[in-house]
C-alpha positions, 0 to 999 in steps of 0.5 A, spaced: 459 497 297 463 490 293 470 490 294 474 491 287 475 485 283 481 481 279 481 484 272 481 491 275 485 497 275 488 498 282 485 505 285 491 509 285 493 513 292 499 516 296 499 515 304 504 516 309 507 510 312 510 509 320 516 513 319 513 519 315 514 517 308 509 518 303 508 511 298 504 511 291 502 506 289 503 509 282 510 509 285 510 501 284 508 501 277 512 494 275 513 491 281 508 487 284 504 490 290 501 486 296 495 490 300 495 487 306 489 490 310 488 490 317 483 492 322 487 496 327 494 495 330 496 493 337 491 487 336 495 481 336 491 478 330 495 484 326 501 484 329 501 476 326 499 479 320 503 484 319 509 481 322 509 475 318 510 480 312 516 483 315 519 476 316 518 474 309 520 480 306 526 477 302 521 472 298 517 478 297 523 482 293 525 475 290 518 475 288 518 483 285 513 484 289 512 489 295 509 488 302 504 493 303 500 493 311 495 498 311 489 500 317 486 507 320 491 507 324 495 515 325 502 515 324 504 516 331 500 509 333 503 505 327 511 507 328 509 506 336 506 499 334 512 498 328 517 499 334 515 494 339 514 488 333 520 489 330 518 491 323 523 496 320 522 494 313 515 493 311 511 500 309 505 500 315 500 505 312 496 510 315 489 511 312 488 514 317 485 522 314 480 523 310 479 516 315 479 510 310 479 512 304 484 507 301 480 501 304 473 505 302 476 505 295 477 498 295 470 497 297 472 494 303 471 499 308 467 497 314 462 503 316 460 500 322 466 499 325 471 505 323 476 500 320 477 495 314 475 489 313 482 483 313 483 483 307 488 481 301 489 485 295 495 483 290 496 488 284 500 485 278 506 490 275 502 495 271 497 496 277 491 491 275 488 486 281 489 480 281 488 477 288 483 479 293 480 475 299 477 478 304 478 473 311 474 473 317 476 478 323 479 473 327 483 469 322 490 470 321 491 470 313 494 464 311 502 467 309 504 461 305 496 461 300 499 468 298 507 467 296 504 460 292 500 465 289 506 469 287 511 464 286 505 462 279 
């Protein structure tokens, strides 16, 4: 399966973050929407990755935009995992059931290995893709490349 492509339209979905609320993104219509897949959490590649989401979530607002990780993980595995990183505002996902879903639906699901690809997905405020890189496993991504993006 292609992972989406810029020009696209988003496909819709409601998953429940680390501390059991549900997010939509049909909820963010008119803010910019960050996907930031991750593999699996307690990795410190993703610990970084998600970590450095938490730490620019100011610009983030500034930039109408949310910050969005998302993995397989279960509930339970992401609010442990947020805890110990210190993340308490930026929503961690859970595609955990049915098992990768939301990341199948981007086509960025990685069937051999149970999880999703690292990836970044940017969606403009009426939910259309205008963003997608996908980077090797073991590369953080480049935080700075996605805030000039959004700065325009």
């Amino acid at each position: 399966m292609e992972p989406l492509k810029a020009g696209t339209k988003g496909e819709d979905f409601t998953l429940k973050d680390h501390q059991e609320k549900d997010c939509s993104l049909a909820a963010l219509k008119g803010k910019k929407v960050l996907l930031s897949f991750h593999p699996l959490a307690w990795t410190s590649i993703c610990a970084e990755q998600m970590k450095s989401l938490e730490k620019h979530r100011e610009e983030f607002a500034r930039l109408n935009t949310v910050a969005l990780g998302i993995s397989v993980d279960s509930i339970p595995c992401k609010a442990a995992w947020a805890k110990e990183l210190g993340i308490s505002v930026t929503p961690l996902l859970c595609d955990f059931w049915p098992h990768g879903a939301v990341a199948q639906a981007y086509g960025i699901f990685r069937e051999k290995n149970g999880f999703s690809e690292r990836a970044n997905i940017i969606l403009d405020e009426a939910g259309t893709i205008i963003f997608v890189k996908i980077y090797p496993i073991l590369e953080l991504p480049d935080i700075e490349e996605i805030l000039n993006f959004l700065r325009g």
